[in-house]
N, C-alpha and C positions, 0 to 999 in steps of 0.2 A: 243210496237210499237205506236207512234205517230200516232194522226189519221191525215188522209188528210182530200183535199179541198173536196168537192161534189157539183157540177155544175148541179142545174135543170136549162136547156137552155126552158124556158117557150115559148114564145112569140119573134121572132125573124126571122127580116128578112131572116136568112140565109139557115131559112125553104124551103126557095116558091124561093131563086135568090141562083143555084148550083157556081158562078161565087165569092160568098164572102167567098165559103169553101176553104182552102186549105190544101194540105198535107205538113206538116213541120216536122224536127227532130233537136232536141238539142243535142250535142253531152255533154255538158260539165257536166250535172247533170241532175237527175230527174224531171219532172215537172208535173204538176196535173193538173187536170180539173178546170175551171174557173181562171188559172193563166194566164199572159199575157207575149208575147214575140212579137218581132219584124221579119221580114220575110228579107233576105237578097236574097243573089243570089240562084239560081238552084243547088240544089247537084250534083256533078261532080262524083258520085258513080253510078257503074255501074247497072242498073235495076232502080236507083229514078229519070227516067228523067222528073219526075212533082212533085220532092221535095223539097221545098226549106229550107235551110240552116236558122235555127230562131239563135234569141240570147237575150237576158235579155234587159230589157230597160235601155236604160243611159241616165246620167243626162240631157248631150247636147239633146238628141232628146224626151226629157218626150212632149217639149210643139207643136213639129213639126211630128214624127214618126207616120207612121200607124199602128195600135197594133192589132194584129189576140188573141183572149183567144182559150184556150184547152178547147178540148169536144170531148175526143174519147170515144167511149163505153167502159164500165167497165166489165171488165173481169179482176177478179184479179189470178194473179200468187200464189201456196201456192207450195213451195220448187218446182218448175219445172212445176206443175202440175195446169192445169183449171180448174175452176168450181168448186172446193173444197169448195170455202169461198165465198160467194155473197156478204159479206158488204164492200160497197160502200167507205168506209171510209180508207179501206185498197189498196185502189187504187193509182198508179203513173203510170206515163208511165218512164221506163226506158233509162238511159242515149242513144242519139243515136238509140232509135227506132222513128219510124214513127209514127205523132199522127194527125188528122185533127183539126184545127181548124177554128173559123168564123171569119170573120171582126166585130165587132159591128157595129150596124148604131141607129142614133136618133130613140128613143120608143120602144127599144129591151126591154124586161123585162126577168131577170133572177135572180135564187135564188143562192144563194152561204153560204154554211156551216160555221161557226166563224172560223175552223182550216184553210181555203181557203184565211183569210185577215189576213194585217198585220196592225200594230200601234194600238191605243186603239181609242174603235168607239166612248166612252164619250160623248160629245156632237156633234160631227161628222156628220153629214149627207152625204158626197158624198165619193166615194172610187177613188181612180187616181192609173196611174201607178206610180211605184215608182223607184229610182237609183238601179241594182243591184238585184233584187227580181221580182219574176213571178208573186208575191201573190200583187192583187190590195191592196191599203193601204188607209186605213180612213183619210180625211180629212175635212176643214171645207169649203173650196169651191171648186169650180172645175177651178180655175186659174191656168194660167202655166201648162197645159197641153192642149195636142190632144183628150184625150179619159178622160170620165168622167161617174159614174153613181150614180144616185142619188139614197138613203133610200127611198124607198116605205112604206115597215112595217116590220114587227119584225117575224117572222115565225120560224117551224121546218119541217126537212127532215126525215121521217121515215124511219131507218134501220133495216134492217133484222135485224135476229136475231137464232140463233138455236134453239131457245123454240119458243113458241107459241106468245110470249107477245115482240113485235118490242119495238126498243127503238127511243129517236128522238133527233135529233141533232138541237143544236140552228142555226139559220139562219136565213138571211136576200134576202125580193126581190128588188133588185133595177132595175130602170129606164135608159138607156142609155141616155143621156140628151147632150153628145158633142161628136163625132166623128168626123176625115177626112176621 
C-alpha cells in the first residue's frame, strides 16, 4: 500500500474561527488529509444538510476559487475494523464519506508529509493547487493562483510503529502566504 498524505495542521486560524470549518464529501475518489478541494453547493442527501458537495481543483478556477484542505482525524479502517493500525500514513477518507475541512487564511502554518505533494520540490519553494489533483504541487512562485503556501523548512512526522522504535516520514512546514 502506498503511503498517504499526513497533515500536521500546526498553527491556524481555523483553531480559534468555527465558521472556516466546514463538513464536505467527494463522491468521485479518495482524498487525504492536507489535499485540497473546492466546496460547491449543499448536499441534497438526506441527513448532510450542512454538507457541501467538494470537487478537485480546475484549471479555470486555480487563480479565482476558494480552496477548503482535508483534516479529518485519522482513524484508519483495517478490513472493516477501527483502531487496528494507528499509522497515519494509511489514512484516506473514502469516496463519498464526510470529511471536515478548513479554509487557509495568510500565516497558517502547516506540515504536510512528501507522499501529500505532488510535482518535484527541486528548487521549488511554494506548493499551489493544481488541474485535477487534491495533492498541493511544487512550484517556483505562488502566481496564478488563489491559494499559495510557502517552504518554511525541511522536517519529519513521527509514525508509529508496532515495535518500540517509531519511524519518520520526510516533510515539510509551510506558511500560507496567499488566500481568498
Amino acid at each position: 500500500m502506498a503511503n498517504k498524505s499526513v497533515l500536521v495542521a500546526g498553527q491556524i486560524m481555523a483553531h480559534n474561527v468555527d465558521s472556516l470549518i466546514k463538513n464536505a464529501k467527494y463522491a468521485s475518489g479518495a482524498v487525504e488529509n492536507g489535499h485540497v478541494v473546492t466546496l460547491g453547493d449543499l448536499s441534497s442527501t438526506a441527513g448532510e444538510e450542512e454538507v457541501y458537495v467538494a470537487a478537485l481543483p480546475a484549471t479555470a478556477g486555480l487563480a479565482t476559487d476558494v480552496f477548503y484542505m482535508v483534516n479529518e482525524p485519522v482513524i484508519v479502517m483495517t478490513e472493516g475494523y477501527k483502531g487496528l493500525n494507528d499509522n497515519p500514513q494509511n489514512f484516506e477518507v473514502e469516496a463519498g464519506k464526510v470529511f471536515n475541512a478548513f479554509r487557509p487564511q495568510i500565516g497558517d502554518e502547516v506540515v504536510i508529509t512528501e507522499a501529500g505533494l505532488g510535482g518535484t520540490k527541486s528548487t521549488n519553494t511554494y506548493i499551489v493547487p493544481a488541474n485535477a489533483t487534491g495533492k498541493l504541487t511544487w512550484a517556483a512562485d505562488a502566481d496564478g493562483v488563489s491559494t499559495a503556501f510557502k517552504l518554511v523548512e525541511t522536517t519529519s512526522v513521527e509514525i508509529p510503529s508496532a515495535n518500540f522504535w517509531n519511524s519518520k516520514a520526510v516533510a515539510y512546514k509551510f506558511q500560507c502566504v496567499k488566500a481568498v
